[in-house]
N, C-alpha and C positions, 0 to 999 in steps of 0.2 A: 305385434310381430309374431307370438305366439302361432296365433291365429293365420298369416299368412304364411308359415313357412307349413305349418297342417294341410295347408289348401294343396300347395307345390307339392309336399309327399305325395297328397294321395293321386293329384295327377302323375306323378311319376311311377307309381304302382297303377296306377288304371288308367292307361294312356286312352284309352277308346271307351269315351264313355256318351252312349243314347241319351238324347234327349227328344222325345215324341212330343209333337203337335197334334193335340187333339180335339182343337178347337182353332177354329176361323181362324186368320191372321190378318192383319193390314195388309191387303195390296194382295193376298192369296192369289194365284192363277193355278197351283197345282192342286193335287188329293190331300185330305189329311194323312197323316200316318197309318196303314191298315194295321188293324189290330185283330182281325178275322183270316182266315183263310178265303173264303166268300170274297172280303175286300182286295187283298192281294191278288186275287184272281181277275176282278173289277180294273186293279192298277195296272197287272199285266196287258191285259188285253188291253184297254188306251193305248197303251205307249207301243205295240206292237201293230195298232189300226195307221198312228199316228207315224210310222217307218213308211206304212204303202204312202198316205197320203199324202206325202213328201214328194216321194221318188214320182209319184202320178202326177202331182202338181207340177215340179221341174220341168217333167217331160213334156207335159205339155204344154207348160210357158215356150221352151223350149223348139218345138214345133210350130207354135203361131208365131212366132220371132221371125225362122224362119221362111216358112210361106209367106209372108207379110214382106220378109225384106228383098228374098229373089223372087217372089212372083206380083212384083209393084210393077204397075202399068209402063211405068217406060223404060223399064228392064224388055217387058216380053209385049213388044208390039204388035207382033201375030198371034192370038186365042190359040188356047192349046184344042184340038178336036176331040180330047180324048173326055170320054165321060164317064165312063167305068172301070175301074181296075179289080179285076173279082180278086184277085192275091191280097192288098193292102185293104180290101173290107172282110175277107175272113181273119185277120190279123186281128183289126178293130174291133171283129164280134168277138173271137173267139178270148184273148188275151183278158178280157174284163172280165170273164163269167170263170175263166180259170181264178180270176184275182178274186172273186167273191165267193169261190168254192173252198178256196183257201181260208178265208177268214171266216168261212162258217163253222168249221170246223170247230176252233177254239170258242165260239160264241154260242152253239148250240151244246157245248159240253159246259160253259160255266151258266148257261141257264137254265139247263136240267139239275145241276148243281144247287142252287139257289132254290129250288124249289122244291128239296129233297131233305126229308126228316126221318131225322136216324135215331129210333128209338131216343125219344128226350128223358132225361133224368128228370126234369124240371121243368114244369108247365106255367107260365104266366100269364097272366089275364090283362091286357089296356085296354082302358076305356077308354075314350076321348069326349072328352065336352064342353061348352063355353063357355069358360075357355083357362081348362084346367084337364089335368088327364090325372084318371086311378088305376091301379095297382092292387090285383088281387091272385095270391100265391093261394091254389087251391088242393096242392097236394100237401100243405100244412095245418093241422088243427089243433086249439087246444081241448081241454078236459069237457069243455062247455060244446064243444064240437063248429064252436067259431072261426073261421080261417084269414090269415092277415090279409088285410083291408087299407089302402089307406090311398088317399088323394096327395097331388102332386101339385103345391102351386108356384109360381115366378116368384123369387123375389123381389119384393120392391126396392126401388132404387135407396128411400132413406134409410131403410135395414140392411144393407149390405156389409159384410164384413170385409176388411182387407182381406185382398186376393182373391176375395169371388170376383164372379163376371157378371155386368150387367145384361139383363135379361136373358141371361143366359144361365142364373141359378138356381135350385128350387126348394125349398122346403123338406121334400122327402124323398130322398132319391131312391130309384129303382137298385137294386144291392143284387150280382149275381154271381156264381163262383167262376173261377177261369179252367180252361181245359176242361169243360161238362158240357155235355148237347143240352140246348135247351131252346124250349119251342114257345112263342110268343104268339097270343092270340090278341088278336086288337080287333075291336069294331067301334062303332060309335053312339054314343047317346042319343044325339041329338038330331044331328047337322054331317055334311064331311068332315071329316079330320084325315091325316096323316102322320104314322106316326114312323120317323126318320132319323139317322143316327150316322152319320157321314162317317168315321169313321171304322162302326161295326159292318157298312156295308147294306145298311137295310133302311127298306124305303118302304113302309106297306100301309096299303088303304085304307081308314078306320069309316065303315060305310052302316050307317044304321039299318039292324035288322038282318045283320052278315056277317058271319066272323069268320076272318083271311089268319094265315098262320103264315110266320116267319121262323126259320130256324139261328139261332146265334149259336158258336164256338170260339169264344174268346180266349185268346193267345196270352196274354200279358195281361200284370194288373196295372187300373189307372182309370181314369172318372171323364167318360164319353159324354159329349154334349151334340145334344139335336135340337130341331125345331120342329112343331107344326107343319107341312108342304103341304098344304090343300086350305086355300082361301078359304075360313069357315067362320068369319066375320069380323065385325071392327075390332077385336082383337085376338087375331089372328096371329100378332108377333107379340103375343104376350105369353105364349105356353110353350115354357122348351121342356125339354127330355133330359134329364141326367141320368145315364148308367153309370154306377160305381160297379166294377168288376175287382174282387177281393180274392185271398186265397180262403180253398174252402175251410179249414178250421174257421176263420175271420166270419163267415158266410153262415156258417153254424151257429155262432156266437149271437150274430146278428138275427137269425131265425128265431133262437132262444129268447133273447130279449124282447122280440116282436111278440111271441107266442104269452109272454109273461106280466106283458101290459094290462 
């Protein structure tokens, strides 16, 4: 009883309380939770493409209704002579190329966005390979002038602890601080890879013999789950991505410990 009348306080002192999706759900059709500015930006522009494509869709259900229903043959017995209307075909050109000036707008500012590195605090290294991905923080060394290193594998389904995810867990997760620029380099070993993080908002190529840069600015703390996006062999859905985003003391502590292995 104790215990439930603890729960009722504290919802009555904290009537509004987040709860973020940060991983797949059953039956998903929307975004996960954006946790970047990047991704917010991603979710805004959807739901702002997806207003035109309504209002363009209706109308033009709308219209073929219609013309289909008053210009059915034994409605209009006599053919109409007319074959051109110049007024109702600059209507048609001109109104779509307004509709797509408009929406450039917002699309070519969040993908100049995206592809825009702001001085990083924090440089990260992915590797990708079959079919496991590594992690190397190169602006940290220890005394030996060694810098942390270290491989990322899935967990196996009979090691799973309560409340991980299957295949969806991994062994050594990527650890980053929240509110710090930070610039992610990924290429690949082997093969393609991709490496993907639905809710950071980043989707980038892991192409061997190339290395592609992504910028992350994460918002909030909480443990982001990716997968692989680039078919790179029969196990392909065996290699996901765990970002844990911590505060940075937390991140510190964790660099510390890494450095002292």
């Amino acid at each position: 009883m104790n215990n439930i009348f603890g729960v009722i306080l504290i919802i009555i002192l904290n009537p509004v309380i987040f709860v973020y999706a940060d991983i797949a759900e059953n039956w998903q059709l929307g975004f996960q939770d954006p946790a970047t500015p990047i991704m917010e930006g991603i979710v805004n522009l959807h739901h702002d493409l997806m207003f035109f494509l309504c209002i363009i869709s209706i109308f033009v259900s709308w219209m073929l209704g219609r013309t289909l229903w008053h210009f059915e043959r034994k409605q209009n017995l006599t053919p109409s002579s007319t074959t051109h209307g110049t007024l109702i075909e600059i209507i048609w050109t001109v109104t779509p190329a307004i509709i797509l000036l408009i929406i450039a707008v917002p699309s070519f500012s969040l993908l100049y966005a995206m592809d825009e590195i702001i001085s990083p605090a924090i440089t990260i290294k992915t590797l990708g390979h079959q079919w496991y991905w590594s992690y190397e923080y190169s602006d940290y060394a220890n005394e030996d002038g060694e810098v942390i290193n270290f491989d990322s594998y899935m967990v196996p389904e009979e090691d799973l602890e309560k409340g991980q995810l299957r295949l969806l867990e991994v062994d050594n997760r990527m650890v980053v601080p929240i509110n710090t620029h930070i610039r992610i380099i990924v290429t690949g070993a082997d093969v393609l890879h991709s490496w993907a993080v639905p809710s950071l908002g980043v989707k980038c190529d892991a192409i061997p013999g190339r290395l592609n840069q992504a910028s992350l600015f994460i918002k909030r703390e909480g443990i982001y789950y990716g997968q692989c996006s680039e078919i790179c062999g029969i196990n392909h859905g065996f290699m996901p991505i765990v970002v844990e985003a911590v505060a940075l003391p937390n991140y510190i502590n964790w660099i510390s410990n890494k450095l002292s292995e």
